[in-house]
C-alpha positions as CSV (number, residue, x, y, z in Angstrom):
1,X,0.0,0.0,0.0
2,X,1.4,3.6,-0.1
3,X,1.9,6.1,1.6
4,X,-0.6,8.1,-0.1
5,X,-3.5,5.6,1.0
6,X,-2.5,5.7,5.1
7,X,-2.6,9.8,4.8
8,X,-5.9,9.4,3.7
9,X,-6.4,7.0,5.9
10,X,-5.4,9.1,8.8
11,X,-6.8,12.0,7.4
12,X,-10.4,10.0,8.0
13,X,-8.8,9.1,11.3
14,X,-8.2,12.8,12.9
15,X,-11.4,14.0,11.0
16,X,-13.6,11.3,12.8
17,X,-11.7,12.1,16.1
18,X,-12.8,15.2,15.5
19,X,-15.9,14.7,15.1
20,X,-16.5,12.5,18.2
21,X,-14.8,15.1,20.2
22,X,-17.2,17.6,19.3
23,X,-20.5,15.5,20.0
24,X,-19.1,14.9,23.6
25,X,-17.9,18.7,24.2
26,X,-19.5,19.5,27.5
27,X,-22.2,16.6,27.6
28,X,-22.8,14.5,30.0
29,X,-22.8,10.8,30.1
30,X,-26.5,10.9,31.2
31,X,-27.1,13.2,28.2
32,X,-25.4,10.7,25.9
33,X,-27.2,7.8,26.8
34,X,-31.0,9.5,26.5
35,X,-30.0,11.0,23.1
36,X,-30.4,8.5,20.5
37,X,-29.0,11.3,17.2
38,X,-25.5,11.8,19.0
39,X,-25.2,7.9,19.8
40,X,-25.6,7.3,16.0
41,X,-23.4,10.3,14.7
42,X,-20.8,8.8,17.5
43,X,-20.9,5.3,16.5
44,X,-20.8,6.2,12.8
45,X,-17.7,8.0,13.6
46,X,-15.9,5.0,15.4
47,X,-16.8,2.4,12.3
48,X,-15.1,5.1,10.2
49,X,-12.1,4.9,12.8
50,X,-12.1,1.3,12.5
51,X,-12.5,1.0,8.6
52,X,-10.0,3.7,8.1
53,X,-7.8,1.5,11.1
54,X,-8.0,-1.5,8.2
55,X,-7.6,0.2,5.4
56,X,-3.5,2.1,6.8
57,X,-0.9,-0.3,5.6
58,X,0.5,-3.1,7.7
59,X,4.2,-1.3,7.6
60,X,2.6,1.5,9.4
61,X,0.2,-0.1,11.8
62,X,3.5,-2.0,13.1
63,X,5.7,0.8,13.3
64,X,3.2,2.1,15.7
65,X,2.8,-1.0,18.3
66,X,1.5,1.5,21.0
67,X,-2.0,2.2,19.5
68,X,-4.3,-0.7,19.8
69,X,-5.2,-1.1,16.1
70,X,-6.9,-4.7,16.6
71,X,-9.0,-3.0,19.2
72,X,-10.0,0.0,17.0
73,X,-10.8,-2.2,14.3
74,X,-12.9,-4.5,16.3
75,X,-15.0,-1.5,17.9
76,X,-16.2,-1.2,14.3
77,X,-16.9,-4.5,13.8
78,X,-18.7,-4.7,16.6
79,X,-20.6,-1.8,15.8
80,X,-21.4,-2.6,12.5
81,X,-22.3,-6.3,13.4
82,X,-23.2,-6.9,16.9
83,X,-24.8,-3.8,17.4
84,X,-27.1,-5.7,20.2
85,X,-23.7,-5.9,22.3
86,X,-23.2,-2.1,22.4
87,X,-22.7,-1.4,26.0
88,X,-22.8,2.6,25.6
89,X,-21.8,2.9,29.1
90,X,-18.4,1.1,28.0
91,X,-18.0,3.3,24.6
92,X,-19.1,6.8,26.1
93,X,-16.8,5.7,29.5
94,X,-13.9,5.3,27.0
95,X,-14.4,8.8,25.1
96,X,-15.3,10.6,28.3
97,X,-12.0,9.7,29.9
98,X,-10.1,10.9,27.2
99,X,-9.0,7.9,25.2
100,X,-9.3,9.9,22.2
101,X,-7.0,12.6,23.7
102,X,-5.1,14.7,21.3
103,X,-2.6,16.8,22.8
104,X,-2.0,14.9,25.8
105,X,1.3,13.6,27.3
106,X,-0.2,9.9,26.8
107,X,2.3,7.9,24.5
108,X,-0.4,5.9,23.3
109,X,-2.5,9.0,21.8
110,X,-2.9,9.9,18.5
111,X,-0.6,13.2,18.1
112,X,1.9,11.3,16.3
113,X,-1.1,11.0,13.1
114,X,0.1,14.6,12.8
115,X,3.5,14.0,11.9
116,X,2.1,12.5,8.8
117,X,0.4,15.6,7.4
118,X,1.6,17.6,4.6
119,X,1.8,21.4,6.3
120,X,-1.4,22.8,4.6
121,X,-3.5,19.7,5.8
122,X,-2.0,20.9,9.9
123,X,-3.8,23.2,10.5
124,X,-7.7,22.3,9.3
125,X,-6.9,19.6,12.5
126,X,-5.4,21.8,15.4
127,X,-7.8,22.4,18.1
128,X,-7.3,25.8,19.6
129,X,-7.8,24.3,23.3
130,X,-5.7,21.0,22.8
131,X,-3.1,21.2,20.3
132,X,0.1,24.4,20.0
């Protein structure tokens, strides 16, 4: 695969990160669970994490060995096929407690995605109130 694919691959990555960070800004996990339109948008945006998670290039998923991509990939499919066995208590609990940090001090979070953005493509991803 090139190199091309996995920067659009983590391109989709950050974007849905994004995303998920946005539906959860300043809602509560009560709020979450009684609202049935953010639960979709948020699980849509994990199967994207997860097909995007298959689709980057086995080269770069090992040189990476500190982000759980088996686990990312199998959210999705989990999502996308055993939807009955969605504990949202379990997902929301994971994005509440900042597993989908960016800008954190956390080895295993995902500011090193950045590194692999040309220049111009930076700065449609920095969050004012996470990432210099």
């Amino acid at each position: 695969m090139s190199m091309n694919k996995d920067l659009n691959s983590i391109v989709d990555i950050l974007k849905a990160i994004e995303n998920i960070m946005d539906s959860v800004n300043g809602v509560s996990f009560i709020e979450l669970d009684a609202n049935l339109e953010k639960q979709a948008a948020i699980f849509y945006f994990l199967i994207i994490i997860g097909e995007a998670t298959k689709r980057l290039s086995k080269d770069f998923r090992k040189t990476h060995p500190e982000i759980d991509w088996q686990g990312m990939a199998g959210m999705r499919d989990i999502l996308a096929h055993q939807y009955d066995r969605v504990n949202t208590q379990v997902v929301f609990g994971s994005i509440l407690r900042d597993d989908f940090r960016v800008g954190g001090d956390d080895p295993s979070d995902v500011d090193f995605l950045f590194s692999y953005l040309p220049d111009t493509n930076m700065s449609l991803f920095r969050r004012a109130n996470s990432i210099s």
